[in-house]
C-alpha positions, 0 to 999 in steps of 0.5 A: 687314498686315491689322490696320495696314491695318484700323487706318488706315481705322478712324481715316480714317473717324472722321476724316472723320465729325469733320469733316461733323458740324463742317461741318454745326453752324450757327454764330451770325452776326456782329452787323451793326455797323448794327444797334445805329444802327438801335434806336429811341430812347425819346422824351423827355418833355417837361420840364413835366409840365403841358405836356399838361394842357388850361387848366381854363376852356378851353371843350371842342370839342364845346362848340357844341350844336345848342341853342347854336347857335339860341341864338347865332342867336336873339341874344337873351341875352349869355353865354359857353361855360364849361367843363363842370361836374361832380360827384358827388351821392351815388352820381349824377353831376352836370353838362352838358358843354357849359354857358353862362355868361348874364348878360343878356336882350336885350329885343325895343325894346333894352335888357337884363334882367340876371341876377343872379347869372348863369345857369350852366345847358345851353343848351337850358334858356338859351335858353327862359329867355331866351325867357320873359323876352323875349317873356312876362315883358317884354312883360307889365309895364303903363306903371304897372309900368314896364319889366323890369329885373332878374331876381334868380337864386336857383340854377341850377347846383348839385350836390345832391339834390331839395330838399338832402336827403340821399338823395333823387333828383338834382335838375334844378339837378345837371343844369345843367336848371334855373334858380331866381328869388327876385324881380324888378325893374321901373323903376316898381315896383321889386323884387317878390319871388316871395312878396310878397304885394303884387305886379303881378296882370296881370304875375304872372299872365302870368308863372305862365302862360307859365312853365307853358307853356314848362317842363315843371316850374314850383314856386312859393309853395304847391307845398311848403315848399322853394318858399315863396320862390322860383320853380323852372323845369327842362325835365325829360323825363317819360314821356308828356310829363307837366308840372307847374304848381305855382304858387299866387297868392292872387288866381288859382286854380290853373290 
């Protein structure tokens, strides 16, 4: 019976071509039990947000400079590292990373000249203040002015513009590189403000002198109005080394 035998190998071969392409359909293997053990866990956070936020008068790391550490060799001035200070003047930004807190001056026979208030400046200008009081300012003083006392502080630090007006250039004081002095005080004489106009000749001579020599900017009485009672001195690097000694003493020409 052709037609029964034809039949049967036509279901047999669509049987068999079922079957192969059943075999051959990859099937999706099971989940390892394992796997789900082996997700990492989120890490907890921990329950104080502040936990990582750094102490804000903590001194930064890098808090030690090559400056600071002369100044630490030199041990001629008692201060302290502080946290770094900075601002916003205008479009600038203000600030030293690494600044000093100086209250004192040690003298070279013993005893201290204070700072007051304290000195908040970077350690380069620092240790050159420290210098001038010590080996200019204090050597200077006459038996008749007595022995250096104090050093009354007008500014250092501040985050402003050149004389406070408003769109002018950052002043050196934003930049921690600049220290301001209102007055001085002597054993004998007492306190001798900047623009006194009775005053120690030799001390203030050797004082103009010797700030001219060690600061690249020194702006005092008769310089311009906004130094008429105060003594300015920064270390601001120009082009060429260029300095600036403004200073006017009634009894002594301009240098």
């Amino acid at each position: 019976m052709p037609v029964s035998y034809r039949s049967t190998f036509l279901l047999l071969f669509a049987a068999a071509l079922s079957g192969n392409a059943a075999a051959q359909v990859p099937m999706p293997l099971p989940r390892p039990a394992a796997l789900k053990a082996d997700v990492p866990r989120p890490v907890a956070r921990p329950s104080d947000p502040s936990a990582n936020i750094p102490t804000p008068n903590a001194a930064p790391e890098d808090s030690e400079q090559p400056h600071c550490t002369e100044l630490i060799a030199a041990d001629i001035a008692t201060f302290e590292h502080v946290a770094s200070v900075s601002g916003v003047s205008g479009g600038a930004f203000c600030g030293d990373r690494a600044p000093v807190r100086m209250t004192a001056v040690k003298l070279a026979g013993g005893g201290t000249v204070e700072l007051t208030p304290a000195v908040v400046a970077r350690c380069e200008i620092a240790l050159q203040f420290a210098r001038w009081v010590r080996d200019d300012l204090a050597a200077a003083a006459t038996p008749h002015d007595g022995t250096l006392q104090r050093i009354e502080i007008a500014a250092s630090y501040s985050c402003r513009p050149r004389n406070n007006i408003a769109g002018a250039r950052l002043s050196e004081h934003a930049l921690a590189n600049a220290i301001d002095v209102r007055a001085i005080v002597v054993s004998r004489g007492g306190r001798i403000a900047i623009d006194d106009p009775v005053r120690p000749a030799i001390l203030f001579s050797e004082m103009r002198r010797s700030a001219c020599a060690r600061f690249t900017t020194v702006l005092g009485p008769g310089a311009d109005a906004a130094h008429a009672d105060h003594l300015h001195v920064d270390l601001r690097h120009r082009r060429n080394g260029y300095r600036i000694c403004q200073w006017h003493q009634a009894d002594e020409p301009m240098p």
